[in-house]
MARNURO-973931 format. One record per residue (C-alpha): x, y, z. Coordinates in nm, 4 decimals. Example, Ala and Ser with C-alpha at 12.3 -4.5 7.8 and 13.67 -1.06 7.14 Angstrom:
2
PT        px        py        pz
PT    1.2300   -0.4500    0.7800
PT    1.3670   -0.1060    0.7140
//
This chain:
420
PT        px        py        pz
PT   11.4103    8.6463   13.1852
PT   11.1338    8.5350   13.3944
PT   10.7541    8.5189   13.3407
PT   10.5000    8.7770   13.3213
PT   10.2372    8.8913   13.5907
PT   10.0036    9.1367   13.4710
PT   10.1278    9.4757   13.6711
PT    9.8488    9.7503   13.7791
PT   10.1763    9.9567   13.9724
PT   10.5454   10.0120   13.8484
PT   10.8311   10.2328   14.0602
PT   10.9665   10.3951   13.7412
PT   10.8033   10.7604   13.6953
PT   10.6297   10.8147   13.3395
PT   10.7622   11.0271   13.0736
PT   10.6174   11.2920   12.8624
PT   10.4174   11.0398   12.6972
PT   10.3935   10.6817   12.6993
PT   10.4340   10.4110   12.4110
PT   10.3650   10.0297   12.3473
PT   10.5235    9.9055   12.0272
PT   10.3722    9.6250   11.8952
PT   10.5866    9.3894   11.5942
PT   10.6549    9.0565   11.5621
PT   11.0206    9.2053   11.4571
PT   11.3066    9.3416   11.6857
PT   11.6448    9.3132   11.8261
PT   11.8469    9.1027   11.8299
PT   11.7064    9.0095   11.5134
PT   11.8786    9.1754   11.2082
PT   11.6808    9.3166   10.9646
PT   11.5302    9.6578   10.8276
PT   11.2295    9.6809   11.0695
PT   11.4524    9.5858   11.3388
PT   11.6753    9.8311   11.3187
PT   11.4294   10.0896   11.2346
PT   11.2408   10.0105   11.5433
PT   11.5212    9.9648   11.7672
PT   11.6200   10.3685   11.6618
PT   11.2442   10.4678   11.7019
PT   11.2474   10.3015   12.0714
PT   11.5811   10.4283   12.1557
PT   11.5326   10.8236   12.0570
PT   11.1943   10.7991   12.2207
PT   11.3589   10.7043   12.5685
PT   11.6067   10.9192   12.5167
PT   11.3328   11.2165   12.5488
PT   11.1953   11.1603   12.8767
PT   10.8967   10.8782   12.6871
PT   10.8164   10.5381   12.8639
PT   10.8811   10.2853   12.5754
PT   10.7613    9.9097   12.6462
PT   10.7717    9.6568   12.3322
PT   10.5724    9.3505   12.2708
PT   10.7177    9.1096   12.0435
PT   10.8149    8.7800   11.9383
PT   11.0962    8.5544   12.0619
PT   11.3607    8.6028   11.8158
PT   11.3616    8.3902   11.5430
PT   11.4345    8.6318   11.2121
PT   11.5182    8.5980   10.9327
PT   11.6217    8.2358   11.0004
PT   11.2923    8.0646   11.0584
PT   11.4840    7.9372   11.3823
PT   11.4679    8.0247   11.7197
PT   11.7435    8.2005   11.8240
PT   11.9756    8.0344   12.0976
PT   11.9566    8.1208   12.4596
PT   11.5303    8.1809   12.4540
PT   11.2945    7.9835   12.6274
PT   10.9985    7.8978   12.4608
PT   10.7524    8.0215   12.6974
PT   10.4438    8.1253   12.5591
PT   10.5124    8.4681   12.7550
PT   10.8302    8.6042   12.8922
PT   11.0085    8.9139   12.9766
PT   11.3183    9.1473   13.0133
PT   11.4476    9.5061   13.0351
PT   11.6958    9.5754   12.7439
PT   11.8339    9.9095   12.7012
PT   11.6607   10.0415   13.0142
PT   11.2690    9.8996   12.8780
PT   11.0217    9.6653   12.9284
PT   11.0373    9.3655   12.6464
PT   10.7568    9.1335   12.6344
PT   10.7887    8.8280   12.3999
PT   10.5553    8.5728   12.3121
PT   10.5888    8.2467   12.1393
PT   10.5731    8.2529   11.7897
PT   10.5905    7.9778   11.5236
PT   10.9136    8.0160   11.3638
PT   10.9156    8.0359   10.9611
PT   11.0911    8.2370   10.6764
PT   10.9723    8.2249   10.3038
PT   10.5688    8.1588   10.1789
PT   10.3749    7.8872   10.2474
PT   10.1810    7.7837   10.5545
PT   10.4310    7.8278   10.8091
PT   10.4690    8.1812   10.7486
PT   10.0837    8.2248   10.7561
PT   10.1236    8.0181   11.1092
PT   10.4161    8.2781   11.2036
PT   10.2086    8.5808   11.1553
PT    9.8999    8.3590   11.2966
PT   10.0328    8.2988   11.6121
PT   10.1821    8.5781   11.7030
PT    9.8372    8.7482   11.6516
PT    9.6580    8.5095   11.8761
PT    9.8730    8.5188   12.1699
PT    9.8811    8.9055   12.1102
PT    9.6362    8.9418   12.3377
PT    9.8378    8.7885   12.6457
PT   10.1263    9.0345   12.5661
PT    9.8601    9.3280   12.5916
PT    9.7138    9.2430   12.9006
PT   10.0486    9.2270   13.0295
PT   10.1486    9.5849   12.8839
PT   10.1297    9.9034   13.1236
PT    9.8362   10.1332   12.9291
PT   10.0227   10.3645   12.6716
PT    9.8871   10.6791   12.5674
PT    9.9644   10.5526   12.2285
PT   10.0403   10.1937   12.0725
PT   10.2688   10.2250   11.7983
PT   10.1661    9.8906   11.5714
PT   10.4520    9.8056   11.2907
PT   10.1991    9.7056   10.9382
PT   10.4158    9.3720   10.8810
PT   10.1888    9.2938   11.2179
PT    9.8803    9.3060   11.0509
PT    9.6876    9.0212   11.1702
PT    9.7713    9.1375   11.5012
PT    9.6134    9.4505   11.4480
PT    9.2840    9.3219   11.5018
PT    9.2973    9.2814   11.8810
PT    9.5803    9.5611   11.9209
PT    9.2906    9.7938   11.8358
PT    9.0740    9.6484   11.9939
PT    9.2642    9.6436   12.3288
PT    9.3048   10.0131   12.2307
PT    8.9805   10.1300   12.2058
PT    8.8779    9.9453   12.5645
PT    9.2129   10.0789   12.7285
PT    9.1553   10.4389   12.5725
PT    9.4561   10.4560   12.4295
PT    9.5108   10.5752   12.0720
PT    9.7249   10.3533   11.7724
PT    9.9685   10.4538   11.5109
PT    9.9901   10.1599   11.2139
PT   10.3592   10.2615   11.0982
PT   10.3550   10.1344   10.7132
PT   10.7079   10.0447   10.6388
PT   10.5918    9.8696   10.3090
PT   10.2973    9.7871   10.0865
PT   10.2984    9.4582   10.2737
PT    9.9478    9.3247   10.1706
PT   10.0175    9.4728    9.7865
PT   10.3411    9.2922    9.7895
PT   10.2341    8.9831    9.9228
PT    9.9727    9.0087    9.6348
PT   10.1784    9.0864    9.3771
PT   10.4460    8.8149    9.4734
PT   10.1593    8.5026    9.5008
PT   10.1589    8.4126    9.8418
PT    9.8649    8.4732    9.9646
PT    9.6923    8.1229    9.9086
PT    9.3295    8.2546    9.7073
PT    9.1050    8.4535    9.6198
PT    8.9701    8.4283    9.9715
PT    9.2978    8.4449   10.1771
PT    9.3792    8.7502    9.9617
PT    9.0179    8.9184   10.0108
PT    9.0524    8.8460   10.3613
PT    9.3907    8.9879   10.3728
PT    9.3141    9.3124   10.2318
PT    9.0068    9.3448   10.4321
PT    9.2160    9.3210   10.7411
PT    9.4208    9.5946   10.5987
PT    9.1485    9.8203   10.5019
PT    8.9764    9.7731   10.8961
PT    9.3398    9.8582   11.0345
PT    9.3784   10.1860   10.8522
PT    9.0370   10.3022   10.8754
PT    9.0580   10.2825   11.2771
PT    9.3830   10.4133   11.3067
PT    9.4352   10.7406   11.4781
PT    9.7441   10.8097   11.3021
PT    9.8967   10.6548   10.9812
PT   10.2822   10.7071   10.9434
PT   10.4229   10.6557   10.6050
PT   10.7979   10.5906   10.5325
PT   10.8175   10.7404   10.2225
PT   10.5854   10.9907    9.9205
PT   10.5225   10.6584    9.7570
PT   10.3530   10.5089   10.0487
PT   10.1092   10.7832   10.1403
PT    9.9875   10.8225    9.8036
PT    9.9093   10.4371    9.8129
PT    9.7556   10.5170   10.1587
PT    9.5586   10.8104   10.0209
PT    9.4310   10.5376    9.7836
PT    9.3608   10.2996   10.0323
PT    9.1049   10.5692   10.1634
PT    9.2923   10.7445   10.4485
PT    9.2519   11.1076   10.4827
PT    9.5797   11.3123   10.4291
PT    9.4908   11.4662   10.8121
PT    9.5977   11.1104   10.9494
PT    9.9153   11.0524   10.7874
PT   10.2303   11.1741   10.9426
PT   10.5709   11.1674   10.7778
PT   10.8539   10.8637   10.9787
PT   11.0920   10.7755   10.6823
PT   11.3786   10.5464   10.7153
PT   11.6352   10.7305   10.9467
PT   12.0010   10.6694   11.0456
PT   12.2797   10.7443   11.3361
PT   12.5220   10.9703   11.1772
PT   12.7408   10.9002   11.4596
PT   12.7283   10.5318   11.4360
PT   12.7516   10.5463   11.0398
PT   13.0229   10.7737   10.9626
PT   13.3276   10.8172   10.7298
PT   13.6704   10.7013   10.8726
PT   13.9514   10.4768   10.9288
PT   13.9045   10.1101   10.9090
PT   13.9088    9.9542   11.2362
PT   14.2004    9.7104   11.3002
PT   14.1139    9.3662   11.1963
PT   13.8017    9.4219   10.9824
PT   13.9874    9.3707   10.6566
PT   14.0770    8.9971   10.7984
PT   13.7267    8.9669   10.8745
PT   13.5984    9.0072   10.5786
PT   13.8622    8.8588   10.3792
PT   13.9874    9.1551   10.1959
PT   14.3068    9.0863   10.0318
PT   14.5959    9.3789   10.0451
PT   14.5096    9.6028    9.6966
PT   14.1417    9.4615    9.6814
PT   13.8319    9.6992    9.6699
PT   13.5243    9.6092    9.8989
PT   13.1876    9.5827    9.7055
PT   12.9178    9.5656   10.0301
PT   12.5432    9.4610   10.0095
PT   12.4324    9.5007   10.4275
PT   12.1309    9.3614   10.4679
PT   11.8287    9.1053   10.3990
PT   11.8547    8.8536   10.1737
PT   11.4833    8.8224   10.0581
PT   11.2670    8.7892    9.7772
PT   11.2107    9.1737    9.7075
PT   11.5631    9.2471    9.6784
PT   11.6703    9.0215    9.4178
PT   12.0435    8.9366    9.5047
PT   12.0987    8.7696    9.2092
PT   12.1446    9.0882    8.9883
PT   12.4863    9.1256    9.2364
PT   12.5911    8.7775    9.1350
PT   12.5781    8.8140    8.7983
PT   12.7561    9.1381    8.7818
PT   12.9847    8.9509    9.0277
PT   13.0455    8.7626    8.6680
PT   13.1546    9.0184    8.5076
PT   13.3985    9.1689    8.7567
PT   13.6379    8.8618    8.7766
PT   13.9369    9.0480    8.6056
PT   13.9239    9.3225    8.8640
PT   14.0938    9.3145    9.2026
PT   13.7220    9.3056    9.3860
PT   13.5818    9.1331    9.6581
PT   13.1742    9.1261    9.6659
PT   13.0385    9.0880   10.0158
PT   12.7062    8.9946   10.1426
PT   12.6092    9.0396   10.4664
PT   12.3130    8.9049   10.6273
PT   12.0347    8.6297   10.6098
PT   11.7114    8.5455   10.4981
PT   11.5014    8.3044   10.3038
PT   11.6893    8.3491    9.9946
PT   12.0111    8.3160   10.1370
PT   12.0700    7.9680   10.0638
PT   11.9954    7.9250    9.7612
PT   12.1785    8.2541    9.6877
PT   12.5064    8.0441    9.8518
PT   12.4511    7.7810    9.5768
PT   12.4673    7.9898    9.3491
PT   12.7534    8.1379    9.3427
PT   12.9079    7.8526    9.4366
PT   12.7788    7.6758    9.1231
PT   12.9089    8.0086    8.8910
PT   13.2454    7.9724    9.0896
PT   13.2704    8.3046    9.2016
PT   13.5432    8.3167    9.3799
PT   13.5138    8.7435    9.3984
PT   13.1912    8.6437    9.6080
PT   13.1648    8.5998   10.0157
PT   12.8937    8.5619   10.2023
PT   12.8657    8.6486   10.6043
PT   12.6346    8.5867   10.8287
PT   12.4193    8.8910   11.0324
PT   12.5948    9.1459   11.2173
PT   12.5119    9.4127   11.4739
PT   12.4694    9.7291   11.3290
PT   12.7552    9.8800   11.4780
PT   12.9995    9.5920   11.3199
PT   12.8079    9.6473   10.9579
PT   12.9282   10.0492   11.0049
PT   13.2893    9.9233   11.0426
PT   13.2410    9.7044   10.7416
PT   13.0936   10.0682   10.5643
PT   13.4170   10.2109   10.6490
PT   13.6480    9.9641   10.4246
PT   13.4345    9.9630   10.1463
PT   13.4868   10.1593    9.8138
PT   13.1512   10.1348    9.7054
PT   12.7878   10.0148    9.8733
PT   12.4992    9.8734    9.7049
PT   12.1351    9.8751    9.7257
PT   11.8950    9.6341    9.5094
PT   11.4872    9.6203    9.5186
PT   11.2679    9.3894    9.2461
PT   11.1062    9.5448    8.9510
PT   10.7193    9.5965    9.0258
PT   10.4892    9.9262    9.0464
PT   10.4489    9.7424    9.3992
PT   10.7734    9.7987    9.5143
PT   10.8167   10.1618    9.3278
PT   10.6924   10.3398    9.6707
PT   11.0219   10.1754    9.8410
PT   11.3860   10.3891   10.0010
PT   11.5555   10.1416   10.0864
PT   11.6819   10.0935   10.3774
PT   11.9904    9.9741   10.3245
PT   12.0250   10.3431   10.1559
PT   12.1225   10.5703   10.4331
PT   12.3978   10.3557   10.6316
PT   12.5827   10.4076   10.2919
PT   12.5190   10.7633   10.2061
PT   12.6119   10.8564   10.5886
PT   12.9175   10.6428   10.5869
PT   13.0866   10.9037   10.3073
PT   13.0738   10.6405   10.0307
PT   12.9087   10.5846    9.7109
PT   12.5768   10.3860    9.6656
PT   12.5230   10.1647    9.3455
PT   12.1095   10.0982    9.3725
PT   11.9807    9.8733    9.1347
PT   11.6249    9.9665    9.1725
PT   11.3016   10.1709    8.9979
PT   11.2214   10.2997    9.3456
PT   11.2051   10.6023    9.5405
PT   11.5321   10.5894    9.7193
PT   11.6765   10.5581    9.3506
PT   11.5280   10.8898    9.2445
PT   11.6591   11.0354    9.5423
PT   11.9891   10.9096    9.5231
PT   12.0516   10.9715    9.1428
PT   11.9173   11.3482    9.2136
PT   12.1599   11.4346    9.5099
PT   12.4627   11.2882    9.3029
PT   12.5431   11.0420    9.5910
PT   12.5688   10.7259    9.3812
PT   12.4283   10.5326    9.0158
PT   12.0603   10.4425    8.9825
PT   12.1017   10.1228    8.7333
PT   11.8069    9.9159    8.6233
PT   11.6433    9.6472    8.8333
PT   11.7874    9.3071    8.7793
PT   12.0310    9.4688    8.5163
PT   12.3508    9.2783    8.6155
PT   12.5378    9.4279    8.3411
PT   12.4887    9.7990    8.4175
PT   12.5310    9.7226    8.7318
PT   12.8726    9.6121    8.7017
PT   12.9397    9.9014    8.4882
PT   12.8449   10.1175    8.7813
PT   13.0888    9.9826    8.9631
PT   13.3423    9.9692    8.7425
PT   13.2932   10.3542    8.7082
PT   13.3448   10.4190    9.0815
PT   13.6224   10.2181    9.1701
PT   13.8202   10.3403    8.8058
PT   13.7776   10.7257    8.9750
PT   13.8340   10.8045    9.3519
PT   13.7585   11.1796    9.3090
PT   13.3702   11.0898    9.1791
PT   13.3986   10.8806    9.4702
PT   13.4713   11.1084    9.7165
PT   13.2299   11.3582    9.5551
PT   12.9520   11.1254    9.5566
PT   13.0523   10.9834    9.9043
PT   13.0648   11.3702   10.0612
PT   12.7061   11.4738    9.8841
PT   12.5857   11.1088   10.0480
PT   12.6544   11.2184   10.3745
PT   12.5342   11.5949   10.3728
PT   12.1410   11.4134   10.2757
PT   12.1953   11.1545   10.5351
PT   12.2608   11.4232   10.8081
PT   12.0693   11.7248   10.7431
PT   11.7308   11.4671   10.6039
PT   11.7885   11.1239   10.7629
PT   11.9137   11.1598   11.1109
PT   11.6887   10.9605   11.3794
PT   11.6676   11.2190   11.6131
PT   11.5563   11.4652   11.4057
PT   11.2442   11.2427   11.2418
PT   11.1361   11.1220   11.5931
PT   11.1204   11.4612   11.7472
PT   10.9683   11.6030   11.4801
PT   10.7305   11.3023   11.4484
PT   10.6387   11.3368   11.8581
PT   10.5590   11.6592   11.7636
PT   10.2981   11.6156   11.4898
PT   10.0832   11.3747   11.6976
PT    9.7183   11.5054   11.7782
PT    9.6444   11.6287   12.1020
PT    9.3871   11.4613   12.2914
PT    9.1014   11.6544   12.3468
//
């Protein structure tokens, strides 16, 4: 790494188009928007685009700074053949004032990271960013340049709904922010039907939203034999099934509901494993250690590629989002890793992603928080390996022909506006 100068010439020819993406999230952090934005950066490259990123040093979802990065208020590296610029952030997980401080501070150094930037033709701007958005557009507007706000989730509604915006003033302020944001933007891209009927709400025009769901790399996520030594790493004992959450362990997705069904499953030769961190993770580890679950492991974040091995010895994946008409808009994204890897999804949710995956046969929608149906579910799946092959080959026809990255880039690059 070394420090930043602000650059007016680079050697490296331009592509078709040019992008800045701007989120306080990305690898080598683990985590949904991560991943997501990691694919988006990666198939953009891949077709001829110049792709620079300005984030944060990592530090999520452990409210730590990772180990290795200095903590230079502005630094830089090429990783995977682009320009990374990271700022300091204050590290923080959870509510509270730290993570108002988190999102704060990446915001105010935001504008050090832009004048560093090359000028995009367009700045793509990830919504968990919000406060940032305030100078990104800004910076847009003076540079020329035109902004997408990608709206993973209903961050500011969730945030609401949860209590963690401190007041009626924080919250007012909040969803002010929000409001300026999408009004500006030049292009709105919504993740799933859910969210641009909320947008629609929110007062943008239909014109401005384009369509970026969740995606997935059927090649990386695929049916197959286990690799050697993942059963060992995991702890799978010989004639055990593999139960696997992948994913954040958060507030929103409720990880006690696997617990308690966790409960229930003690007389069957199952291991549950949980893969991944976050604020709830702790307290999730308690837990089970305080029911004695001995069917229960938790494991720390893994690469992507290492959680598609894991996909492979599993009998059956799950999926869990929090009851709330806030979170009804969600797919989650722990969704299409498990459809493309050929096995069945249990998803414990009133969502979206539920709908879809009870309609396509690839899995059993069970109630939020409903530990006992839950369990049920998965004693279903791993009592019939035919329904589990059915439901695992159905999975993995959605996940190619309607999830694969590629295809919802290109066809995304496509539907932006012209200028002029």
């Amino acid at each position: 790494m070394r420090s930043v100068r602000r650059r007016r010439e680079v050697d490296e020819p331009d592509g078709p188009s040019s992008f800045l993406i701007v989120t306080q999230y990305f690898a080598p952090e683990r985590g949904a928007a991560q991943v997501r934005l990691a694919a988006i950066a990666h198939e953009l490259t891949r077709r001829g685009h110049r792709v620079e990123v300005l984030t944060a040093i990592p530090n999520y979802p452990t409210g730590r700074w990772f180990e290795g990065w200095r903590r230079r208020l502005i630094q830089e590296q090429v990783e995977d053949g682009r320009r990374v610029i990271r700022l300091w952030i204050w590290p923080a997980i959870g509510s509270g004032i730290g993570r108002w401080l988190n999102h704060l501070s990446f915001a105010l150094l935001a504008p050090l990271g832009l004048r560093a930037a090359r000028r995009p033709d367009w700045v793509f701007l990830e919504y968990p960013a919000l406060p940032a958005a305030v100078p990104v557009l800004w910076w847009s507007r003076r540079r020329g340049g035109r902004v997408a706000v990608n709206v993973a989730d209903l961050w500011v509604d969730a945030a609401i709904d949860a209590e963690v915006i401190p007041g009626r003033l924080a919250t007012a302020l909040a969803q002010r922010v929000e409001r300026w944001a999408l009004d500006r933007a030049d292009v709105v891209n919504a993740v799933s039907e859910g969210v641009a009927d909320a947008l629609v709400a929110k007062g943008v025009g239909r014109d401005r939203i384009r369509w970026l769901p969740n995606g997935v790399d059927p090649a990386m996520f695929r049916p197959g034999p286990v690799p050697d030594g993942v059963r060992e790493e995991l702890g799978l004992p010989d004639g055990h099934d593999l139960v696997l959450y992948a994913g954040t362990h958060g507030f929103v997705h409720q990880l006690d509901v696997v617990l308690e069904a966790a409960t229930q499953l003690a007389d069957l030769p199952v291991l549950v494993v949980l893969v991944g961190d976050g604020s709830e993770r702790e307290r999730l580890v308690r837990r089970a250690a305080a029911l004695g679950l001995a069917n229960v492991r938790f494991l720390p974040s893994v690469s992507p590629e290492r959680v598609a091995a894991y996909l492979r010895a599993a009998s059956v994946g799950l999926a869990t989002v929090r009851a709330g008409a806030v979170y009804e808009s969600v797919r989650s994204a722990k969704m299409l890793p498990v459809l493309a890897s050929g096995i069945p999804l249990v998803y414990a949710a009133s969502d979206e992603g539920a709908a879809i995956v009870e309609r396509i046969g690839a899995g059993i929608r069970t109630p939020p928080g409903d530990s006992a149906a839950m369990a049920e579910a998965i004693r279903t799946l791993l009592a019939d390996p035919d329904l589990r092959r059915t439901m695992g080959a159905r999975g993995r026809e959605y996940a190619v022909q309607e999830g694969d990255w590629s295809e919802l880039v290109g066809s995304w690059v496509e539907s932006l506006p012209v200028e002029g």
